[in-house]
Every structure is written in C-alpha cells, then in structure tokens.
Backbone as numpy.savetxt, mean C-alpha at the origin, in Angstrom:
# Nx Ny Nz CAx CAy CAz Cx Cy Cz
-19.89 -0.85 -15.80 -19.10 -1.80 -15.02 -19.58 -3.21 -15.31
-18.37 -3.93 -15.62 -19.07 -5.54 -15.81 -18.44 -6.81 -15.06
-19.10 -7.62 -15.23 -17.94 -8.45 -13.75 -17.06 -8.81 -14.06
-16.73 -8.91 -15.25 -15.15 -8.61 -15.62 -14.19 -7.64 -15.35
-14.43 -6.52 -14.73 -13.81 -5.27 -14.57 -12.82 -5.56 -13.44
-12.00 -4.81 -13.61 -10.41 -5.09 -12.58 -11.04 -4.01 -11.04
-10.97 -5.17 -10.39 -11.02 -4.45 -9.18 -9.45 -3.95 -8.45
-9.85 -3.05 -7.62 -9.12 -2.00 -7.39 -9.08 -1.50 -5.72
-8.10 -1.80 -5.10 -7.94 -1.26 -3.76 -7.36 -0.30 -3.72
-7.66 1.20 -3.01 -6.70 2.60 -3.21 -6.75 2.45 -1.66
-5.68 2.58 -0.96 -5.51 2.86 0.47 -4.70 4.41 0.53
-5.49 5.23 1.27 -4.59 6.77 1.70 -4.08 6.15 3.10
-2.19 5.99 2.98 -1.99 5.99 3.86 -0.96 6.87 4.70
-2.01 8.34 4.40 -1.98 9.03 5.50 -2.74 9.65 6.86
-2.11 10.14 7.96 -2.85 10.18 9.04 -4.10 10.98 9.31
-3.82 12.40 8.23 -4.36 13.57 8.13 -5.74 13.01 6.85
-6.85 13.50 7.68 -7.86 13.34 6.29 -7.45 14.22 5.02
-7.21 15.44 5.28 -7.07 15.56 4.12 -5.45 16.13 4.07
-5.12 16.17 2.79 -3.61 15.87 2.27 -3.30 15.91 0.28
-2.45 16.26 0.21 -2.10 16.01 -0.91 -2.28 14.35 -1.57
-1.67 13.65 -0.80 -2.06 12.01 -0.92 -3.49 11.64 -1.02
-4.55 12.81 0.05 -5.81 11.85 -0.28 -6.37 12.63 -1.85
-5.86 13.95 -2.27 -5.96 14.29 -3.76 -4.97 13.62 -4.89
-4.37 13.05 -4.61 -3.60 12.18 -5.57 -4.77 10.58 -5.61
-5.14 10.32 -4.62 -6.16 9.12 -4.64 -7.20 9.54 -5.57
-7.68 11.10 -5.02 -9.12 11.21 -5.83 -8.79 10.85 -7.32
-8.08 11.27 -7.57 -7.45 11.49 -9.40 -7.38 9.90 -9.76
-6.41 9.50 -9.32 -5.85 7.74 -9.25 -7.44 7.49 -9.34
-8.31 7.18 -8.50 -9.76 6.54 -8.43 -10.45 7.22 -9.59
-10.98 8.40 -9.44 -11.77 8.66 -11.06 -11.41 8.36 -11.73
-9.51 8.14 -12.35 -9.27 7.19 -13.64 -9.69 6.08 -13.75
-9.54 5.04 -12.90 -9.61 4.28 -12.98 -11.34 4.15 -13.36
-12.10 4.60 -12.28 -13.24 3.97 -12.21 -13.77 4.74 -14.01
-13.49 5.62 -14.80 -13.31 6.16 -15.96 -13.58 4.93 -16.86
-12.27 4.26 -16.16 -11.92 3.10 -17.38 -13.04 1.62 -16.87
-13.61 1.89 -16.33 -14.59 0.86 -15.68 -14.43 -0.01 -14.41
-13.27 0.20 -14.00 -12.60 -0.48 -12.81 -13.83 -0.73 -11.13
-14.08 -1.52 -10.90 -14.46 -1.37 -9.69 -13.33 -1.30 -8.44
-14.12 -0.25 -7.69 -12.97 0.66 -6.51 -13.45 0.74 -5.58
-12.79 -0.26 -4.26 -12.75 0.02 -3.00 -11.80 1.18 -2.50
-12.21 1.82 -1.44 -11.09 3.09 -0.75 -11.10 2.46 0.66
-9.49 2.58 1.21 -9.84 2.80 2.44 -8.83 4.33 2.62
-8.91 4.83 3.92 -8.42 6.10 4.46 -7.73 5.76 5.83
-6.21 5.88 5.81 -5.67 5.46 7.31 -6.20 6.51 7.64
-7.31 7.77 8.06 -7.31 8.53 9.00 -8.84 8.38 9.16
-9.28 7.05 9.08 -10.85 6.60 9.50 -10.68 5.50 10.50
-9.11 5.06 10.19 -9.22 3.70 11.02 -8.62 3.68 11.95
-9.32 2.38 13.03 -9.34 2.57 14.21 -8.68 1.09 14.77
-7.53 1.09 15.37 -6.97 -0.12 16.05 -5.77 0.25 16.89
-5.33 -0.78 17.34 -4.12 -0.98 18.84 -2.84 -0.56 18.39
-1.79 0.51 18.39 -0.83 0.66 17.36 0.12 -0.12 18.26
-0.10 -0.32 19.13 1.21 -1.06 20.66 1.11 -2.47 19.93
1.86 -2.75 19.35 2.15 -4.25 19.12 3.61 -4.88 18.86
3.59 -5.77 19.63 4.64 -6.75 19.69 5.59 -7.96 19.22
4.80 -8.13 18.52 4.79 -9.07 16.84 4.12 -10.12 16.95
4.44 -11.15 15.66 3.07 -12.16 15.70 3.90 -13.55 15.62
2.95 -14.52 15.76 3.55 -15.68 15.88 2.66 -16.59 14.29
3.79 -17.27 14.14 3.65 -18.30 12.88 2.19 -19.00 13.44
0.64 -18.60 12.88 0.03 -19.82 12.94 0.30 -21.20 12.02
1.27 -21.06 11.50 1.29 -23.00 10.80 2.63 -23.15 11.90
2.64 -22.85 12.64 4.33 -23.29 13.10 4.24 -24.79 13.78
3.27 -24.99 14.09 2.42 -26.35 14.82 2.31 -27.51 13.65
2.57 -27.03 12.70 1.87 -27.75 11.36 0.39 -27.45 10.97
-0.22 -27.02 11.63 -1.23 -27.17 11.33 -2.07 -25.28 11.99
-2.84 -24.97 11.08 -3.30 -23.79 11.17 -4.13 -23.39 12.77
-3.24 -22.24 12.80 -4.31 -21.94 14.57 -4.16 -20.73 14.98
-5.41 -19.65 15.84 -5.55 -18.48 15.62 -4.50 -17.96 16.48
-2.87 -18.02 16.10 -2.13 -17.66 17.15 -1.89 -16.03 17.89
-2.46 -15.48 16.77 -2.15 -14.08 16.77 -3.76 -13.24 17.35
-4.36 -14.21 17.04 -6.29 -13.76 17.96 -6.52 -12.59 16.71
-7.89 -11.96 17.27 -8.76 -11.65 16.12 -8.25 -10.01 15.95
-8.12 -9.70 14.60 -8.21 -8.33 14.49 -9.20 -7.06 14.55
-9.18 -6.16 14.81 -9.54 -4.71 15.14 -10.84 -4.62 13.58
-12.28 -4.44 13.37 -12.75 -4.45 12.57 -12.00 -4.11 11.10
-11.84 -2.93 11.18 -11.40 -1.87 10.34 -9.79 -2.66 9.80
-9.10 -3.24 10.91 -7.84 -3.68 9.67 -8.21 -5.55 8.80
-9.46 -5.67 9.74 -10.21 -7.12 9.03 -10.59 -6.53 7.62
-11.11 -5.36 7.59 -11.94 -4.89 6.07 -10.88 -4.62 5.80
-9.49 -4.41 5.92 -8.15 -3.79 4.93 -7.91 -5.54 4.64
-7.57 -6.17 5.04 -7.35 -7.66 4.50 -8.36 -8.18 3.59
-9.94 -7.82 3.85 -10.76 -8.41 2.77 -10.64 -7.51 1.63
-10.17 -6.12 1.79 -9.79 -5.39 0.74 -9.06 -5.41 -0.40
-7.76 -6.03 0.26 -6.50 -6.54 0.16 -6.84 -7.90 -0.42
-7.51 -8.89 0.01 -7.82 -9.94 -0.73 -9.19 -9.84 -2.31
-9.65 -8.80 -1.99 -10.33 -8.73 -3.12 -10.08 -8.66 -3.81
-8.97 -7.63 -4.15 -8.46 -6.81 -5.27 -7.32 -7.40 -6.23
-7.80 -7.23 -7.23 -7.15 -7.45 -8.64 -5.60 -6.48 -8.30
-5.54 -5.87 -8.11 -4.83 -4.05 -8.00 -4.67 -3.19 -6.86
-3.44 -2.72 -6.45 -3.69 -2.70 -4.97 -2.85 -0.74 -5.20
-3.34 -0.25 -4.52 -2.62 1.43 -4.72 -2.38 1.81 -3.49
-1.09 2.04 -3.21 -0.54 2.69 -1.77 -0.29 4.41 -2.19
-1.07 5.28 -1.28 -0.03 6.00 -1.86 0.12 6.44 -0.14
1.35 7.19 0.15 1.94 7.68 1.37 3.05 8.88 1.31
3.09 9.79 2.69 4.16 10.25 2.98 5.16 10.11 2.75
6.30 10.36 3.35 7.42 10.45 3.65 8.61 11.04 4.52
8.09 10.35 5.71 8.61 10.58 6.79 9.75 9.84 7.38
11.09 10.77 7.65 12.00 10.47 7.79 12.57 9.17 7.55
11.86 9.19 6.25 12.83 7.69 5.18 11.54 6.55 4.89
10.41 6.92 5.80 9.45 5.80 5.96 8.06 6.59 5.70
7.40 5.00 5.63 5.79 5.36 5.53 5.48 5.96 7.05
4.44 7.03 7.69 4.25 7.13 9.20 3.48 6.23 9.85
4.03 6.60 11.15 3.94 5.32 12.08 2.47 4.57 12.21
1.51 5.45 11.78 0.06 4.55 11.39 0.43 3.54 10.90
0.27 4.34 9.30 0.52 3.06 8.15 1.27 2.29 8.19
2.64 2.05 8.78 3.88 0.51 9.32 2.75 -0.04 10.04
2.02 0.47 10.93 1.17 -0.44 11.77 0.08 -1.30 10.85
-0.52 -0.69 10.43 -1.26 -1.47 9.80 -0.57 -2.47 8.70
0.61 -2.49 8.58 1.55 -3.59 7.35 1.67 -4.45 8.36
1.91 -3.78 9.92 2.90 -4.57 10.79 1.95 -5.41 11.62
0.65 -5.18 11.56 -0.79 -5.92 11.87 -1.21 -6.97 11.18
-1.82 -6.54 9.92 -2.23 -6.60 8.84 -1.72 -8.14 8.01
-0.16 -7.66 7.45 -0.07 -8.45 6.54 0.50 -9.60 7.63
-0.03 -10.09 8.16 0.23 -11.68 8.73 0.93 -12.60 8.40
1.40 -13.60 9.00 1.40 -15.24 8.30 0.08 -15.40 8.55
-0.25 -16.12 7.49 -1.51 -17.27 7.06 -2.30 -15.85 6.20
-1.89 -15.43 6.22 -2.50 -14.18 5.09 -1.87 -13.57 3.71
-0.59 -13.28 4.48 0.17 -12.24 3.30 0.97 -13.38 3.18
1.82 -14.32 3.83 2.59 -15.73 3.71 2.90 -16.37 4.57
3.95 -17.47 4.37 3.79 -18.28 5.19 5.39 -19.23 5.31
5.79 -18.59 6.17 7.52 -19.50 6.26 7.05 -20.91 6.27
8.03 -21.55 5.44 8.45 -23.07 5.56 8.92 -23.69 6.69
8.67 -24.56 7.39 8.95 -25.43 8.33 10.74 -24.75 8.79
11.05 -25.37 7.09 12.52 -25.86 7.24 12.89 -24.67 6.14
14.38 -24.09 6.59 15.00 -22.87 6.41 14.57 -21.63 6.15
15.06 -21.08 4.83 14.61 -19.18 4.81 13.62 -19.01 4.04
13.06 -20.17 3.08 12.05 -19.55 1.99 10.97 -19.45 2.76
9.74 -18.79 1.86 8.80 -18.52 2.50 7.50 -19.02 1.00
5.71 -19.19 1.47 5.15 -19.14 -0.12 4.69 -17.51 0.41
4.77 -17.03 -0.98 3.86 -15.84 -0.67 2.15 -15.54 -1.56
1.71 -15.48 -0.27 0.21 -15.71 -0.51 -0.61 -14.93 -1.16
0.00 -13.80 -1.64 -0.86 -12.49 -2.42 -0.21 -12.73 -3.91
0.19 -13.09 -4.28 0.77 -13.94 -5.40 -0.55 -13.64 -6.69
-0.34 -13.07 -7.52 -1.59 -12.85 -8.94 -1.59 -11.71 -8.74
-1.45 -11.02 -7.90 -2.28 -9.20 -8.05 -1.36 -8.18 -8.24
-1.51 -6.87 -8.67 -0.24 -5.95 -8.60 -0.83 -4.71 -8.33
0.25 -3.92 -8.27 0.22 -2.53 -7.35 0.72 -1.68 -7.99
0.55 -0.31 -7.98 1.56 0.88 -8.03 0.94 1.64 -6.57
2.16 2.13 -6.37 2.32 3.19 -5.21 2.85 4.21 -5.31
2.23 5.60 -4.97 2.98 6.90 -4.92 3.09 7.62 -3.53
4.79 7.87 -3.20 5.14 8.65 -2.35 5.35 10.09 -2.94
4.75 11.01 -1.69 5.22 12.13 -1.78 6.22 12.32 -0.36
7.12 12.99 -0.90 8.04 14.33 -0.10 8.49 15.25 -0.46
9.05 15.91 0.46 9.84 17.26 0.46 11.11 16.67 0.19
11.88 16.06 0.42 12.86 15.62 -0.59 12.60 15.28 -2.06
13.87 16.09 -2.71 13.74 15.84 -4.02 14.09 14.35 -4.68
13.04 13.91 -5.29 13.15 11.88 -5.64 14.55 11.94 -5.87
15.30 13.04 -6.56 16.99 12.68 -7.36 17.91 12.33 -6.43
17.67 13.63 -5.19 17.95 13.65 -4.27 18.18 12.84 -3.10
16.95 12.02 -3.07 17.04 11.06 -1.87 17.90 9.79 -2.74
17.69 9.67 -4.34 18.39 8.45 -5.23 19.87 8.58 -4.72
20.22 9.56 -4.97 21.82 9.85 -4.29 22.19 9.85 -3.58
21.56 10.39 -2.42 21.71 10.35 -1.03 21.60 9.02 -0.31
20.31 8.88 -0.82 19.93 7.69 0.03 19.30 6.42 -0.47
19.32 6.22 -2.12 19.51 5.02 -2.28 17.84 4.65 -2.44
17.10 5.64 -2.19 15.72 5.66 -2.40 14.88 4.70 -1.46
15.15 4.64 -0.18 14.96 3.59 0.40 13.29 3.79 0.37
12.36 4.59 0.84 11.28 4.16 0.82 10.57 3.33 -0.33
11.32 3.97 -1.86 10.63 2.75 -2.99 10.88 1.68 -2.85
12.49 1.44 -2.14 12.86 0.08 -2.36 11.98 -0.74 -1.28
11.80 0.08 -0.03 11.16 -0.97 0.88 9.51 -1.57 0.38
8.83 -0.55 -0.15 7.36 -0.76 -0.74 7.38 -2.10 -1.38
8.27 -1.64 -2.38 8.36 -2.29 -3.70 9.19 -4.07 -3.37
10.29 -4.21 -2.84 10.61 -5.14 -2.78 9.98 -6.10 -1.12
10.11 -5.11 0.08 10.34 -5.68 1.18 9.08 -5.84 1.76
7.91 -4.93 0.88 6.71 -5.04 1.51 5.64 -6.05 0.20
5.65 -5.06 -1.01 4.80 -6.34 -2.21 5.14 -7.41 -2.48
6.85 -7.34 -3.25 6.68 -8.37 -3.33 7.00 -9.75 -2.47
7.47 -8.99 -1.35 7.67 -10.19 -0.16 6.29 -11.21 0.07
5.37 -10.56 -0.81 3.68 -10.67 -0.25 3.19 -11.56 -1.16
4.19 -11.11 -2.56 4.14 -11.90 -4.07 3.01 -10.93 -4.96
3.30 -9.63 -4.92 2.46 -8.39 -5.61 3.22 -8.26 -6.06
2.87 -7.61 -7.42 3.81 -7.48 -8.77 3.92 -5.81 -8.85
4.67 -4.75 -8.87 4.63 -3.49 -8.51 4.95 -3.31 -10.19
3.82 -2.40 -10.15 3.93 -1.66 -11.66 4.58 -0.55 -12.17
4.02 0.83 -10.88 4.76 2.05 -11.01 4.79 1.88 -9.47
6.01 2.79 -9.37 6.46 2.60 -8.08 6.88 4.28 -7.89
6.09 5.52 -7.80 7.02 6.62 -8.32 6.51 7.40 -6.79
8.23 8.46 -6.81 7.94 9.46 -5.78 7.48 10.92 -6.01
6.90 11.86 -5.38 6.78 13.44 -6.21 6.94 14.23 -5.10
7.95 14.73 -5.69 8.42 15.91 -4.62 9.38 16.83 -5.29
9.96 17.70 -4.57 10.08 18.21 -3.25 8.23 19.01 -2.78
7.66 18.47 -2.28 6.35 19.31 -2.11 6.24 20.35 -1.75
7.00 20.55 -0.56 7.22 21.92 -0.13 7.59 23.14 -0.92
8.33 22.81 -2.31 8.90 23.41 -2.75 7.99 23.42 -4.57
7.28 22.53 -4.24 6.60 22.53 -5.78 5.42 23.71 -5.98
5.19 23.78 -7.12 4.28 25.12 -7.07 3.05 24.56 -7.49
1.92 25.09 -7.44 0.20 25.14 -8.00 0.56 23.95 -9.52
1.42 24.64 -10.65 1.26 23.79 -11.91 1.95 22.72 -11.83
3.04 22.32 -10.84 3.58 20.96 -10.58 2.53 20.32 -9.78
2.35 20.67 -8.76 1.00 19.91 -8.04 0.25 19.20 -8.75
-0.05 20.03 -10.00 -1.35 19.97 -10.63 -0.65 18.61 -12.27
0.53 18.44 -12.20 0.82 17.49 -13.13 1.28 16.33 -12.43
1.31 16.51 -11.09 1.52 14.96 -10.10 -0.25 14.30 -10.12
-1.36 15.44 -10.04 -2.46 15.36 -9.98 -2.47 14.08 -11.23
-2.32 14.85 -12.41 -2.90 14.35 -13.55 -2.05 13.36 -13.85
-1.09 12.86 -13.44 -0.10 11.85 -13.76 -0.87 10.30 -13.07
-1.30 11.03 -11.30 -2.55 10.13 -10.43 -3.36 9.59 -11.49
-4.01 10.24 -12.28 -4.91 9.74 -12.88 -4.86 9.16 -14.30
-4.05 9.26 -14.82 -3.00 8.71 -15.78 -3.09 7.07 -15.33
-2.37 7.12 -14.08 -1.86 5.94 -13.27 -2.93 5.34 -13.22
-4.07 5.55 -12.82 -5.63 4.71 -12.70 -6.10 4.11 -13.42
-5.87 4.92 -14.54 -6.46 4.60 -15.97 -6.02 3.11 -16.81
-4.27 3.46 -16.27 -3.89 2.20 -16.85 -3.57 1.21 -16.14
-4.01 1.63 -14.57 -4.61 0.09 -13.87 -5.42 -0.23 -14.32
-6.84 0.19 -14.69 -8.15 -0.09 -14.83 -8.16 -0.91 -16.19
C-alpha cells in the first residue's frame, strides 16, 4: 500500500449482519484491497442513530454557515468522514419494495446534508454539489429479475442511486448493476455475482 493508493469506502447497506450483500462486500473489498486500494467498511447493522426524523434546514440559508441541523449520532459522523475520505465510494443494498430499506434512506436522509453533500443557491433551483471528484459503483440485489423490474418498472432503484442520490452529491457512478432474482438463483449464480463483486473492486482499486 502506498499513499498514492485509491481509497475506498464499502458501506453494507443492509439491516441484517449477515446477508448476501455483506458477501458481495467481502469479494468487492479483497479485490480491491488485492489491487492495493486502501479500505474503509462500514455495516448499516453496527450503526446506531435516531431513524424519527423530520428534515433539515439549509445551514447557509442566513448567508452565512450555522449548525442548523445540531450535531450528529457518532456512527453517522464516521459515515460522513468516510464519505469524505474516499477516493471511491461502494453502496451495495437490498431491494425492498422498489427502495433501499428503511435504515439505509435514513442514513442518506441524515447523513448527506446541506453544507456537506451540497448546498442550494440563494436564488432559484441550482444547487453546488459538494462531493464533486469521487466515484462509486453500487450493487443491488433482488428477487426481482433486473429485466424484469427494466420493463416493469423502469428500474427505479438504479435510477434513484445513480442519478437522485450520487450524482445529486456530484459522484460519478461507474457500475451501477442489479443481481437477481435471488430467491430464485442457484449456488453457481450466487457464486458468479460473488466473483463479478470482486472483479468490481479490482477495477476500482
């Protein structure tokens, strides 16, 4: 490892410690760290904060910066210094009824702030977005088949990751892929979503 090496945020954001998602991480992380990458992990089913929330208020809305929203919960402070460290950012998640589960929205819906993730303009709709240089891939799994939900439904969980959550943030999404039907996949498909994880690491790293 040299201090040149691409650092690397892997977040499991699922509820359950263990999961298919937190074995798609393991794979994703040994590639990477393979290729020399330095790798932070976090695990939504270590962390601990308020999921009752109400939304946040613009700290620049004053003009001028102020703690409007008060201090966060340890554990989603280390997902922001995480999040700000990293060269490379890896979601991978569920897929529950169209969405990431209700943990993980919380922690986006905490988390990525104004004065953090961006920051509306005074005056009309633009916004800057503050995570701007870094990029991501993310993998969903479900029991819907990826073709399936494309037809049906337009693929909304990639689209929301990918457009409504990175790059709203100004993260550049690399692979953006789903694997499923899980329920329905067998031992040797499992086992090539596995190795695809780590595929994916490799050529973050």
């Amino acid at each position: 490892m040299t201090a040149s090496a691409k650092k690397i945020f892997v977040w499991v954001a699922h509820p359950k410690a263990t999961s298919l998602c937190g074995a798609l991480a393991d794979s994703y992380e040994a590639g990477a760290i393979a290729q020399g990458a330095q790798v932070r992990r976090m695990n939504l089913s270590d962390m601990s904060f308020d999921l009752n929330f109400e939304g946040y208020k613009d700290p620049y809305a004053d003009g001028k910066k102020s703690d409007a929203n008060g201090a966060l919960e340890p554990d989603l402070m280390q997902w922001q210094s995480n999040m700000r460290w990293a060269d490379h950012v890896m979601i991978v998640h569920p897929y529950w009824w169209g969405a990431m589960p209700t943990k993980a929205k919380a922690v986006l819906d905490r988390a990525l702030t104004p004065g953090f993730a961006f920051k509306y303009h005074q005056r009309g709709v633009k916004w800057d977005k503050l995570l701007a240089g870094k990029t991501a891939d993310a993998i969903i799994t479900s029991d819907t088949p990826p073709l399936l939900d494309t037809l049906l439904y337009r693929s909304p969980g990639r689209r929301v990751i990918k457009n409504q959550v990175l790059d709203f943030c100004g993260i550049k999404s690399k692979n953006v892929v789903q694997f499923g039907s899980v329920k329905l996949a067998s031992d040797k498909k499992i086992s090539r979503w596995i190795g695809k994880a780590e595929r994916l690491g490799k050529l973050a790293a």
